[in-house]
N, C-alpha and C positions, 0 to 999 in steps of 0.2 A: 606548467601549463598543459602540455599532453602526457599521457598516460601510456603504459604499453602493456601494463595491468589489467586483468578483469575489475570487477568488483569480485566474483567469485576468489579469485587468487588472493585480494586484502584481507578477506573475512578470515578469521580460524575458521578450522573444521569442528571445533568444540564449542563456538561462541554460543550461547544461547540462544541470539536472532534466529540463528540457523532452525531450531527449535520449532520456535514460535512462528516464525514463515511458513512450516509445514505444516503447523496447526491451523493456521490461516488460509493456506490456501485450499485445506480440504473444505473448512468452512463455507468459504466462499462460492467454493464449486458447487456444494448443497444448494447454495441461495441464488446462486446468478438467475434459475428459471424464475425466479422471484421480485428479483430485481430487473430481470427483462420485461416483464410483463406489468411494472408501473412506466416504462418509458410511454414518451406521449409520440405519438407519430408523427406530430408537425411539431415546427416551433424550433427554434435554436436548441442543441444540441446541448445535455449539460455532463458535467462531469460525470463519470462512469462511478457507480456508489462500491464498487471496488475497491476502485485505486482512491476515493474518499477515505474509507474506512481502513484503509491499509495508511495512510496519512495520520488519521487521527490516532490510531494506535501508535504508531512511532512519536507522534506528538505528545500520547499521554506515559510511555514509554520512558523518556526522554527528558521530559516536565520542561518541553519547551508553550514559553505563556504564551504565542498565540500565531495565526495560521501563517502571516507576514514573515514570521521568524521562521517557523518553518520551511516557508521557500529557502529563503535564504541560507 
């Protein structure tokens, strides 16, 4: 039930996520002025298209079938 592990400490240093994370998150740093600027100023708050996109790539990564299973 608790941990005393990172996530960083489970992961290899070879694994390819490792990779792909840094591909992503340079990306992401490109677009965020991008993605700030369709937020809407009022109105309930929605998920950050980030950490969306960082979901669905592990989702399609993975070939898990669909967003439910994913939480999970």
């Amino acid at each position: 039930m608790f941990s005393y592990l990172s996530p960083e400490a489970r992961v290899r240093k070879d694994h390819p996520l490792r990779a792909i994370r840094a591909m992503v998150d340079e990306v992401l740093a490109q677009l965020s002025r991008r993605f700030y600027a369709m937020y809407a100023s009022v109105g309930q708050p929605s998920i950050a298209p980030e950490k969306w996109l960082r979901a669905q790539l592990l989702q399609m990564l993975y070939s898990v079938r669909g967003a439910r299973l994913l939480i999970d």
